[in-house]
VMD Tcl script that draws the C-alpha trace (Angstrom):
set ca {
  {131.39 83.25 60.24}
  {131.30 86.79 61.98}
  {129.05 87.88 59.43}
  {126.17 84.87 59.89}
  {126.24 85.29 63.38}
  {125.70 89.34 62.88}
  {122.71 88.75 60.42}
  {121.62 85.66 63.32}
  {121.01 88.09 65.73}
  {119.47 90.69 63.53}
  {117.37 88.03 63.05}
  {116.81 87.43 66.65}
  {116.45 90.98 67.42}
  {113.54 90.98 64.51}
  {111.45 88.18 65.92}
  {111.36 89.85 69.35}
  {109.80 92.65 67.78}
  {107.34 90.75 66.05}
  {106.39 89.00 69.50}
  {106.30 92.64 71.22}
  {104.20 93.43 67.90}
  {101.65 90.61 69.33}
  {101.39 91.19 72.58}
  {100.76 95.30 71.82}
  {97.93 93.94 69.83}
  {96.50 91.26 72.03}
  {96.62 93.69 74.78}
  {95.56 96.91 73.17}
  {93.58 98.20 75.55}
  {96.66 98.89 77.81}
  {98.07 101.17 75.56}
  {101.76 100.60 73.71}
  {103.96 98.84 75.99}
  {107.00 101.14 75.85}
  {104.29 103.03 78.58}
  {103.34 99.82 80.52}
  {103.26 100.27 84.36}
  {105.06 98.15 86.92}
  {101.54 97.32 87.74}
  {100.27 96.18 84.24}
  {103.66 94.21 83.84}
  {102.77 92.44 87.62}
  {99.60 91.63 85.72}
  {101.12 90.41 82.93}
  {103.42 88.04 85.02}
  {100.44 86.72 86.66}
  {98.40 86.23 83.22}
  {101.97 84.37 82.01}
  {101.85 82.34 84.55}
  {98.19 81.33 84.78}
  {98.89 80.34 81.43}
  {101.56 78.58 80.80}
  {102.95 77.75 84.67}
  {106.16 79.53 83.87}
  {107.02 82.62 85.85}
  {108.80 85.34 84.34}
  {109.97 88.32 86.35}
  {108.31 91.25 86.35}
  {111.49 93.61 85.54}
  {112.58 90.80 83.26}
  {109.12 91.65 81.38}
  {109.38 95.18 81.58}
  {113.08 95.12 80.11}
  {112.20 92.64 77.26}
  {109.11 94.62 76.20}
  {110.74 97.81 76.21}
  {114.30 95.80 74.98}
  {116.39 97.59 77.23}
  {118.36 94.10 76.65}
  {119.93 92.73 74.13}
  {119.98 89.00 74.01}
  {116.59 88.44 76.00}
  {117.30 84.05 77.31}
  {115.18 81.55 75.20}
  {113.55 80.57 78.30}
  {112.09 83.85 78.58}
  {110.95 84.06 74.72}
  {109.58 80.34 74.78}
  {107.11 81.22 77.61}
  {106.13 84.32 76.00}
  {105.42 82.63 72.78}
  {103.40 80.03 74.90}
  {101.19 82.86 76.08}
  {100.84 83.70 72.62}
  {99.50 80.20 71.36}
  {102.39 79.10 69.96}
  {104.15 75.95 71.28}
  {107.47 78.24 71.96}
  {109.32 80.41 70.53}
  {111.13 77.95 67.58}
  {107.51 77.53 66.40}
  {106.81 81.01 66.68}
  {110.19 81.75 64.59}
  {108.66 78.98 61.36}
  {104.88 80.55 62.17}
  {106.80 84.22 60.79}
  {108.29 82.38 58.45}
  {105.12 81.30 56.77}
  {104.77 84.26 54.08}
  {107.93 82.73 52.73}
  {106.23 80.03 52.11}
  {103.37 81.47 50.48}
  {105.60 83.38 48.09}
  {106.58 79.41 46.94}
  {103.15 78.46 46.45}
  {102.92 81.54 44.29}
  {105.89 80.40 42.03}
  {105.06 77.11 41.92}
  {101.09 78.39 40.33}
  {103.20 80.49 38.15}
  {105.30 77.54 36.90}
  {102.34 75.91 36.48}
  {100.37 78.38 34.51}
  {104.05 78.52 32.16}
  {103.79 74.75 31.87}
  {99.70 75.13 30.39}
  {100.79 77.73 28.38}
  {103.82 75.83 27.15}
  {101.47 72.47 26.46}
  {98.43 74.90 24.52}
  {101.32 76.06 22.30}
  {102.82 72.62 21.64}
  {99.45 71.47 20.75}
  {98.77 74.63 18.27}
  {102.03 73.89 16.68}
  {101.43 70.09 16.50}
  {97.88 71.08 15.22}
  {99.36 73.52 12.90}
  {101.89 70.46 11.34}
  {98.77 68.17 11.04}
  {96.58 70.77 8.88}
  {99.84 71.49 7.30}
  {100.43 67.61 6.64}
  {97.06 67.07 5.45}
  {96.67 69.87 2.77}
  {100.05 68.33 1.42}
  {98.69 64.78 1.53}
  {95.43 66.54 -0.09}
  {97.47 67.81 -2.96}
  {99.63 64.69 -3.52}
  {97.04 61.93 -2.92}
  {93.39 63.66 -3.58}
  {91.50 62.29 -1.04}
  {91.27 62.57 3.23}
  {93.24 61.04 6.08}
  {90.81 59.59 8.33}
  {93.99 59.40 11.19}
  {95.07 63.00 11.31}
  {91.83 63.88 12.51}
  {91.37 60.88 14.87}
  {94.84 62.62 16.18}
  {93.57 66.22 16.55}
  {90.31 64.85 18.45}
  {92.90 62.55 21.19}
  {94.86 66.05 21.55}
  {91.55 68.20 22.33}
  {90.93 65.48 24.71}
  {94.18 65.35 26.31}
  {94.16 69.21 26.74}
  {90.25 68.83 28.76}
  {92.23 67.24 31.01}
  {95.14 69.23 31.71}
  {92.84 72.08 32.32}
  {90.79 69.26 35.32}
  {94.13 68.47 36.80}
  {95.43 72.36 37.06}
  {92.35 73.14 38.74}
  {92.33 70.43 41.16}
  {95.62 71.54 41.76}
  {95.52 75.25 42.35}
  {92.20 74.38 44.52}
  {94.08 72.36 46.81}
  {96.97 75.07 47.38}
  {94.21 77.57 48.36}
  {93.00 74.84 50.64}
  {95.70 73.95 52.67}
  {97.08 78.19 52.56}
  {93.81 78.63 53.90}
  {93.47 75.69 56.52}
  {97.33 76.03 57.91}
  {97.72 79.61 57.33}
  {95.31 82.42 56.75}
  {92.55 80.92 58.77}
  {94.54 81.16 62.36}
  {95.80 84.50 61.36}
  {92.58 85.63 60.26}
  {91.01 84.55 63.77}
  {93.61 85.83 65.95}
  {93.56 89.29 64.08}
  {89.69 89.58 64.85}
  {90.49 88.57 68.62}
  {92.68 91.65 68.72}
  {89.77 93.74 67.83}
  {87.65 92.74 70.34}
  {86.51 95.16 72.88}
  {86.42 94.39 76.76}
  {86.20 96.38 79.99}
  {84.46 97.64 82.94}
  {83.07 100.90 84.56}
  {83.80 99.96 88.12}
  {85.85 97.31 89.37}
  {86.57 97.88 93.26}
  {84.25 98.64 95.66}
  {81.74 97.67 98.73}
  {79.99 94.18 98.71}
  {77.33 93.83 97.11}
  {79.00 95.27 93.94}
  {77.72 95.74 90.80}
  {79.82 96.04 88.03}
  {78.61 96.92 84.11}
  {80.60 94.88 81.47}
  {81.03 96.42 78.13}
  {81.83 94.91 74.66}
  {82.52 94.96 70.98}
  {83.11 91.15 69.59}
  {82.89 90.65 65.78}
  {80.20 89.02 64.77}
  {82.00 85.90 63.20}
  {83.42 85.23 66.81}
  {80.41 85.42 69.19}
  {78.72 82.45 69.04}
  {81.94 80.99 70.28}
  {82.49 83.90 73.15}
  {81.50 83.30 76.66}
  {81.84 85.44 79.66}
  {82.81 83.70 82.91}
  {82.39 85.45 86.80}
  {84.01 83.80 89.06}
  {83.21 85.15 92.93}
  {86.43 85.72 95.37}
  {85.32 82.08 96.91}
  {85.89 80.36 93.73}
  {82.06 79.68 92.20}
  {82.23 80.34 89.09}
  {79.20 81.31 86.18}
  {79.98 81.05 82.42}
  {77.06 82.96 80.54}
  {76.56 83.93 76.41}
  {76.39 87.39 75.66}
  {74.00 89.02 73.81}
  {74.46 90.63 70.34}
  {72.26 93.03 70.36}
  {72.92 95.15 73.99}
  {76.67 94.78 74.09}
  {76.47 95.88 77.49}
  {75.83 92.89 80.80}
  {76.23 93.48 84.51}
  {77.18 91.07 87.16}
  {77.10 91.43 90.83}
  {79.88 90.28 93.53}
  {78.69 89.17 96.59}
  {82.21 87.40 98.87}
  {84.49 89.86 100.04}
  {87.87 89.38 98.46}
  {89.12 89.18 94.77}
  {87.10 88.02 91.86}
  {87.60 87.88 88.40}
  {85.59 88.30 84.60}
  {86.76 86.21 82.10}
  {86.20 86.28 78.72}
  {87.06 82.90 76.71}
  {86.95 82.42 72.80}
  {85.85 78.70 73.17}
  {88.00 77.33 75.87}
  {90.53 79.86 75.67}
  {90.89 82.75 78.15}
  {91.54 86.04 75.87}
  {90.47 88.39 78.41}
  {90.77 88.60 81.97}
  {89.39 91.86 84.26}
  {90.56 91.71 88.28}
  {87.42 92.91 90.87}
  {87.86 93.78 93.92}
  {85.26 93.54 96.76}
  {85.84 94.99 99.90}
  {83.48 95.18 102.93}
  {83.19 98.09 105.84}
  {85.38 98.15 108.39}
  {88.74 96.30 108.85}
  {90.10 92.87 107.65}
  {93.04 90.81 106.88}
  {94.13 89.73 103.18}
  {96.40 87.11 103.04}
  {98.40 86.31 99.42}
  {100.96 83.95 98.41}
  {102.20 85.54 94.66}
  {104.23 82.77 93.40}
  {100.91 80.61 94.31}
  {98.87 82.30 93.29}
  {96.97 81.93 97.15}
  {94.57 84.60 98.05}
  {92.65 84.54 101.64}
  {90.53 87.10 103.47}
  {90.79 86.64 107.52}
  {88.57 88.62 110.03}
  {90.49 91.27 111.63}
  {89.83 89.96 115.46}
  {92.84 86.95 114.00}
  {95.16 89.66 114.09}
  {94.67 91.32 117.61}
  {97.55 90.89 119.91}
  {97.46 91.80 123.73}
  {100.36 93.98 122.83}
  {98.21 96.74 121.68}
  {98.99 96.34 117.87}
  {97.91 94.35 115.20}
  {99.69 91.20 114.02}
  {98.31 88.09 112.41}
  {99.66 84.81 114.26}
  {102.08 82.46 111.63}
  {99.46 79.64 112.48}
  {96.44 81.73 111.59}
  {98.63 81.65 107.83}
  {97.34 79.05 105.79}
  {99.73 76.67 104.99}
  {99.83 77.00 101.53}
  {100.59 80.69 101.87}
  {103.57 80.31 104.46}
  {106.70 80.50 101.64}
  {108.72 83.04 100.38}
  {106.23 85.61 98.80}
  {103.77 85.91 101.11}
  {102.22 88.86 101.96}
  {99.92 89.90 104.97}
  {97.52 93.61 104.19}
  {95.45 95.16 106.87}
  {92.40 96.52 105.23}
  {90.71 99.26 106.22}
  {87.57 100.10 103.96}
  {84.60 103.15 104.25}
  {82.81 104.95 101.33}
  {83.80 108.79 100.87}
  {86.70 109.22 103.65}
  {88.08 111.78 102.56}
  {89.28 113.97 99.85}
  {91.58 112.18 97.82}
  {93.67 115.28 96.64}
  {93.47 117.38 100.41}
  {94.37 115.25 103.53}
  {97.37 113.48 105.61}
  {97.48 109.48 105.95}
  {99.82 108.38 109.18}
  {100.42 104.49 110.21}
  {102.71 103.72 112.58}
  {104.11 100.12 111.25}
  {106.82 97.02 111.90}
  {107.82 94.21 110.19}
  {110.77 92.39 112.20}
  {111.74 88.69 112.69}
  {108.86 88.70 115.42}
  {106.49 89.36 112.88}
  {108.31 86.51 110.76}
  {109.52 89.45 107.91}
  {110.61 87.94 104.93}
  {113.80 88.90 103.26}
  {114.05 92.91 102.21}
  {111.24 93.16 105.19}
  {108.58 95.45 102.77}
  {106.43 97.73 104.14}
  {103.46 99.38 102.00}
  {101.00 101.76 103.23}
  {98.56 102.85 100.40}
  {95.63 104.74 100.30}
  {93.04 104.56 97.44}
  {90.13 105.76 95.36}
  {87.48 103.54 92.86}
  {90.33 105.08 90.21}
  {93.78 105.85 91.59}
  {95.80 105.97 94.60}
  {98.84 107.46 96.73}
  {101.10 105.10 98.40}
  {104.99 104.19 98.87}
  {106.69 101.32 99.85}
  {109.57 100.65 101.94}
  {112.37 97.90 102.80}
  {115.15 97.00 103.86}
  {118.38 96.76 101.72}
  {116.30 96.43 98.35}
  {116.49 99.82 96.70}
  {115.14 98.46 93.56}
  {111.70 97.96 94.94}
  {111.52 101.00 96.72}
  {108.36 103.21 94.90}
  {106.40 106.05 95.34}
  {103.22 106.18 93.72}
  {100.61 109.34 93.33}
  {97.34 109.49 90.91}
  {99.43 108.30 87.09}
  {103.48 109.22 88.13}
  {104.90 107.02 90.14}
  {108.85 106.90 90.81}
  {110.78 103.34 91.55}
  {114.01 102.17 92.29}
  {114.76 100.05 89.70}
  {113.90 102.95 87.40}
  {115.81 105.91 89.92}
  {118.61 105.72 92.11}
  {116.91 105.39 95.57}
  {120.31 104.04 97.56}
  {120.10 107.12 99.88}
  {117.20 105.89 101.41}
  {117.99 103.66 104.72}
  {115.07 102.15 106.25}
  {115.01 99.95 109.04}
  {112.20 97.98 109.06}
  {112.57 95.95 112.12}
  {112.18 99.08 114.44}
  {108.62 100.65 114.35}
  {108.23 103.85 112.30}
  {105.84 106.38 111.41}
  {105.08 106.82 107.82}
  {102.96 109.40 106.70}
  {101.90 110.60 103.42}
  {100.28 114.41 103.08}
  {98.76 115.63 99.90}
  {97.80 119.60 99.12}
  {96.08 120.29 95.71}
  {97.57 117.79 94.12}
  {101.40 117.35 95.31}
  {102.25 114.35 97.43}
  {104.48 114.30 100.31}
  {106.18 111.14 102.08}
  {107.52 110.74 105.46}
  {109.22 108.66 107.62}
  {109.17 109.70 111.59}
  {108.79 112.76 110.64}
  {111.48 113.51 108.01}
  {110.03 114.08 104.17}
  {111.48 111.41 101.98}
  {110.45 112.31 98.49}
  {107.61 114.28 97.15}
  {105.13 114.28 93.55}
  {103.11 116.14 91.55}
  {100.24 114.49 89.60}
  {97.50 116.10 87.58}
  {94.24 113.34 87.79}
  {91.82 113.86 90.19}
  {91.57 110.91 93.16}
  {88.19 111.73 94.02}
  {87.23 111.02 97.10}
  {89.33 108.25 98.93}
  {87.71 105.04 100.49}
  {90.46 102.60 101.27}
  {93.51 102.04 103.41}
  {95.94 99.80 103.08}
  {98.91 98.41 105.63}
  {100.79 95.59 103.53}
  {103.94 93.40 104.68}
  {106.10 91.24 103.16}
  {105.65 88.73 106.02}
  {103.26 89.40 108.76}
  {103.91 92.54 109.77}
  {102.32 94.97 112.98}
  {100.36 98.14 113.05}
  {100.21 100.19 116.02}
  {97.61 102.81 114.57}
  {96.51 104.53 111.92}
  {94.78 108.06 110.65}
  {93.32 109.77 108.29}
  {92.90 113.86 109.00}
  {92.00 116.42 106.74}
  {94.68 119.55 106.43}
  {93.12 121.73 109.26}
  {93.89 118.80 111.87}
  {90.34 117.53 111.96}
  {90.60 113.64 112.73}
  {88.78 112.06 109.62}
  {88.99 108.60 111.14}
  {91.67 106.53 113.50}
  {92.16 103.51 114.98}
  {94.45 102.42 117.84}
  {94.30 98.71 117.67}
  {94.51 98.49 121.76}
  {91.43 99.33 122.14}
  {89.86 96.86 120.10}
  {91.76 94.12 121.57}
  {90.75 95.90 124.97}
  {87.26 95.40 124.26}
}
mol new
graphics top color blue
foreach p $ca { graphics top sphere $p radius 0.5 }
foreach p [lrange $ca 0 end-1] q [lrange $ca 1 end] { graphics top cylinder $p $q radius 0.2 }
display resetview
């Protein structure tokens, strides 16, 4: 008994392998999993979700894929299969198990071709008694038998039609191999070698953005590309063979989407982002998948801060993963690798905070960003993130850190030639080095888990020279 349950569990431990095998290939252009980002698993929680309406956590993705556990729950592998096409993951389990069956198809033809080859010999050796038969009856009675070779024609015929039925026969195994089998496979492997991105994916209204591809040619009269604007219209277009290149432009401010679908099946899915000058209010509800862009006069308060009303919420985004961001957005702010970033920032039962109370300050490029977020009692989603490292607290021991986020604070960031700096009031918290370029940073961003309040914020460059700042009493002053 201890030793099927051992081989059970090898067995186990295989198929997960063979599912992490399938989502490395479906999502190739991410790289090899065992180097997926918190980010990229977010995404793939989302695209999970979309999918099959099952939500899987994101650190419950990011420790199955890089099987830092060892009995992953069947809930978990049944909506990962789903993703994958299959029905869960006992279907996925007899899909694998399909080669076996193959290999039977192969001995049964093999039995088969024995079973000809054992008939052709019976009939030589029958054949071989007649002649024999007949030369004796020759030599004893002097004339032909007339039956014998009525006999020898019926077994000729008999033998046309063994040769009909085996061929039938084999023909239909090919068939149905073909139909239930190699067909699917074949399909799904050419998906995987499609090729899908985009040059520029965030950035000012209107926004352009140049779609690049490589679809074999057996799949693209059933691949369609479909934009879909951050208000929801939506435009489903066929691409053309010969450029391999097609742009689209974004007009709403907010988040849109490019989809690629292989008939009515999304296989490809690229986030845009379109921002607008000047300030505004994003509104998301994760589990909900609720996203709403609010004018930033909703959020004015004759407090002298920021704050965005619970009634200004929608409804549908007022649960326990909401999220308020206050968006600041200008082309070429400053340089992304020189400069110092300072918000001061609240989130407290005022601002109706949501348990562990984040707060997120982030400022961004069109390609990377710096940012860290903060909260209160939940050291596992405390990060840091600078240009490609990042450091989190489900990945490093980030207890030391108390943070209260009900009191206001000032939380800075400061990078010099390419080493990051965080602060809180004043007292360095952690600090990075990276080695990719920002560029030139456009984009600030004040995010709550809740509503949150921002008193100010400021960009300078590292001489002291105010870059840009905002003290939100004045606009509500005016």
């Amino acid at each position: 008994m201890c030793e099927t349950l051992v081989m059970d569990k090898s067995k186990d431990k295989n198929y997960v392998k063979k599912i992490i095998e399938g989502y490395n290939v479906f999502l190739k252009t991410w790289g090899h999993s065992d180097n997926w980002s918190q980010s990229q698993f977010k995404t793939l929680e989302d695209m999970i979700f979309e999918a099959t309406k099952i939500q899987i956590n994101t650190n419950t993705l990011r420790r199955f894929f890089q099987q830092k556990t060892d009995n992953p729950q069947l809930a978990t592998k049944d909506a990962l299969c789903k993703f994958l096409g299959y029905s869960g993951y006992t279907d996925f389990v007899l899909k694998m198990t399909e080669p076996e069956k193959k290999t039977e198809i192969t001995e049964k033809t093999e039995i088969t071709e024995k079973t000809e080859k054992s008939v052709k010999e019976a009939i030589k050796k029958e054949e071989s008694i007649e002649d024999k038969k007949n030369v004796a009856e020759e030599d004893t009675h002097k004339k032909p038998d007339i039956s014998i070779e009525k006999v020898a024609k019926g077994v000729k015929r008999n033998q046309k039609y063994i040769y009909v039925i085996m061929f039938l026969i084999t023909t239909i195994l090919f068939y149905f191999l073909y139909v239930f089998i190699l067909k699917d496979w074949h399909i799904q492997y050419q998906i995987s070698k499609i090729e899908f991105f985009a040059s520029k994916v965030r950035g000012q209204a209107p926004l352009t953005v140049t779609f690049s591809y490589d679809i074999p040619s057996n799949l693209f009269e059933d691949i369609t590309i479909v934009y879909e604007e951050a208000n929801g219209d939506a435009t489903g277009k066929k691409l053309n063979k010969g450029i391999n290149k097609m742009n689209a432009t974004y007009i709403y401010e907010g988040e849109a989407y490019c989809y690629l679908k292989y008939k009515d099946e999304i296989i490809r899915t690229i986030p845009i982002t379109v921002l607008r000058p000047g300030w505004s209010v994003y509104v998301r509800e994760e589990r909900k998948r609720f996203f709403q862009t609010l004018p930033i006069e909703d959020a004015y308060t004759s407090d002298g801060y920021v704050s965005l009303p619970i009634e200004k919420v929608p409804e549908e985004a007022r649960a326990s993963h909401l999220f308020v961001s206050y968006v600041f957005y200008c082309k070429n702010m400053v340089d992304g690798d020189n400069f110092i970033f300072e918000a001061k920032m609240r989130n407290s039962e005022k601002e109706h905070a949501i348990p562990l109370s984040d707060i997120i300050m982030y400022i961004s490029s069109d390609t990377h960003q710096h940012g860290f977020a903060m909260n209160e009692n939940g050291y596992a989603y405390v990060k840091f993130i600078s240009g490609e490292k990042n450091i989190k607290g489900d990945e490093h021991d980030l207890s030391h850190i108390n943070f209260n986020s009900s009191e206001w604070h000032v939380m800075s960031i400061k990078v010099v030639n390419k080493k990051t700096t965080f602060y809180v009031d004043g007292e360095e918290i952690l600090n990075i080095s990276y080695n990719e370029s920002l560029g030139m940073a456009n984009e600030l961003i004040l995010r709550f888990k809740g509503c949150g309040a921002v008193d100010y914020a400021k960009v300078s460059k590292l001489d002291g020279e105010i870059v840009y700042s905002e003290h939100f009493d004045d606009l509500f002053n005016e």
